[in-house]
Backbone bond lengths (Angstrom), bond angles and torsions (degrees), N, CA, C in turn:
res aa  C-N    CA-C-N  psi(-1)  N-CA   C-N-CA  omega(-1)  CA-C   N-CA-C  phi
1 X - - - 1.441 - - 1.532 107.32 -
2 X 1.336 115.86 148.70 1.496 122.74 -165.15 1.806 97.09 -110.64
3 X 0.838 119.15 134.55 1.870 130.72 147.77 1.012 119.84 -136.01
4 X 1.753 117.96 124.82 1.031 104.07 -163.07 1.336 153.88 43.15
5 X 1.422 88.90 36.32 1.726 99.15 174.62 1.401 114.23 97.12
6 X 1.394 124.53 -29.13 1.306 137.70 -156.70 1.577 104.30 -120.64
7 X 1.395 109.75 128.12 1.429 119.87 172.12 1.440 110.29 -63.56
8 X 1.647 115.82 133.52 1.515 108.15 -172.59 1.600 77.70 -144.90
9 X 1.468 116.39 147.69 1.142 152.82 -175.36 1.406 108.69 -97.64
10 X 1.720 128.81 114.78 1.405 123.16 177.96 1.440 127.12 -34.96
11 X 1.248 112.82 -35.62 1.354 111.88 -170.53 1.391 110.36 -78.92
12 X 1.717 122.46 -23.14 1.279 115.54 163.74 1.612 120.21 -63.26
13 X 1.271 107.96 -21.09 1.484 116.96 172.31 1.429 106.15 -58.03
14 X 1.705 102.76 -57.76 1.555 90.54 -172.41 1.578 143.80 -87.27
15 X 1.451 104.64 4.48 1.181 140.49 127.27 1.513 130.76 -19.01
16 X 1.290 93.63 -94.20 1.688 108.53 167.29 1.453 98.56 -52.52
17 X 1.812 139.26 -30.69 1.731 111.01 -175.14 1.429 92.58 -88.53
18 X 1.258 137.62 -9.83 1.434 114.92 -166.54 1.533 96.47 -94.03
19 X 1.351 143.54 -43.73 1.350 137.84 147.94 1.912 124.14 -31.83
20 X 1.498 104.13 -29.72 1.543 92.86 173.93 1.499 119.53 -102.32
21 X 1.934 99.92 4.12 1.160 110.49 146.80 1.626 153.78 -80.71
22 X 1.025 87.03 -49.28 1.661 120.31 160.79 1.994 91.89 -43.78
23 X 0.970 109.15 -69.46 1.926 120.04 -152.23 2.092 89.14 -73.99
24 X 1.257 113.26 -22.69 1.018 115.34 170.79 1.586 120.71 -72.95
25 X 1.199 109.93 -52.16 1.377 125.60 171.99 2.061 114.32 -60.70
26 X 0.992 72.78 -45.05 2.156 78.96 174.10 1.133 126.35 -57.70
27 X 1.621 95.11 -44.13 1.567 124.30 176.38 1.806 111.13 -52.11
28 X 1.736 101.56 -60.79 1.260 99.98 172.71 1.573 126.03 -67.73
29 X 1.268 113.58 -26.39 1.797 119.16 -179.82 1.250 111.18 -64.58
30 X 1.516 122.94 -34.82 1.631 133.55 171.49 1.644 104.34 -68.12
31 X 1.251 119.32 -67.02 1.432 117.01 164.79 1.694 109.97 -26.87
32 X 1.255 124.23 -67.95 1.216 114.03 -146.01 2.109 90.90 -86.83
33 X 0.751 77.80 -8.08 2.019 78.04 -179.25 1.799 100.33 -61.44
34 X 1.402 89.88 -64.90 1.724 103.60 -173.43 1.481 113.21 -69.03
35 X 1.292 121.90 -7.18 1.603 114.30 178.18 1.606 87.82 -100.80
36 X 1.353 133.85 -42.39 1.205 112.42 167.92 1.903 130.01 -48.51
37 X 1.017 95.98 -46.61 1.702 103.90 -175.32 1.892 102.35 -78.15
38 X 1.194 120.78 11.00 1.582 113.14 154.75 0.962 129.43 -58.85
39 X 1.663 102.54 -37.82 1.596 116.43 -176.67 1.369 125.36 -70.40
40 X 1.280 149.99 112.38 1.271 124.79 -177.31 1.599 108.75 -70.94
41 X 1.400 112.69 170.21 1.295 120.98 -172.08 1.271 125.28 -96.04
42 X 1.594 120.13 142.56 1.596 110.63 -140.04 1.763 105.32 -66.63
43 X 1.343 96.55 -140.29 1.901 103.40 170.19 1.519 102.08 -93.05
44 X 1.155 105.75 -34.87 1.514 107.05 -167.57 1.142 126.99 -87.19
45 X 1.798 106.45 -19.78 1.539 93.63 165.84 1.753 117.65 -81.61
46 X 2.008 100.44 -15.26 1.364 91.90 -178.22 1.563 114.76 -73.50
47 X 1.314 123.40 -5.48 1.343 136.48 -154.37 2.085 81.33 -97.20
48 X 1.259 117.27 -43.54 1.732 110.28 -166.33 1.580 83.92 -90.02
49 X 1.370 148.78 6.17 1.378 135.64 171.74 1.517 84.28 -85.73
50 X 1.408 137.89 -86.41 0.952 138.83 -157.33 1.406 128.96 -38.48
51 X 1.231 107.51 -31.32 1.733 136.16 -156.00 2.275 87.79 -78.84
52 X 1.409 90.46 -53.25 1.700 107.72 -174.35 1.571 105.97 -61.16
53 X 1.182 102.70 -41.07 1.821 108.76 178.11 1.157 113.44 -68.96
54 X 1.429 119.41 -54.18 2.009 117.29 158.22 1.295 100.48 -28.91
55 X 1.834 121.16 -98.61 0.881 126.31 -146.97 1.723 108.95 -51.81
56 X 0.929 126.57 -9.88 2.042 127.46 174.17 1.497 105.24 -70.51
57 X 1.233 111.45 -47.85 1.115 121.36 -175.52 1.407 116.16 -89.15
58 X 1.115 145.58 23.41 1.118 154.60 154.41 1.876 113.13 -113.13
59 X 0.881 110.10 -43.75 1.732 100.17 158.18 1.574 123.53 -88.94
60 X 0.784 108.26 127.95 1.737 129.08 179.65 1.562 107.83 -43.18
């Protein structure tokens, strides 16, 4: 198969999509990490953070 002039072999095709997938997919998981952590966290989850930290520290 020809692109651009240059003989390219399928598997370099699928290569290059699983790399512009992968970098695609990362791209969005970092995105959605940091638009999540804008928010601060309500009363209630800080109230079930706290509740979980007692109970750790009370069993051995």
């Amino acid at each position: 198969m020809r692109i651009f002039g240059k003989h390219v072999f399928p598997r370099q095709i699928i290569v290059f999509a699983s790399g512009v997938l992968f970098l695609a997919a990362t791209t969005y998981d970092v995105h959605r990490s940091i638009k999540n952590n804008q928010t601060p966290p309500s009363k209630e989850q800080l109230e079930a953070l706290q509740e979980y930290i007692n109970s750790r520290r009370r069993s051995p």
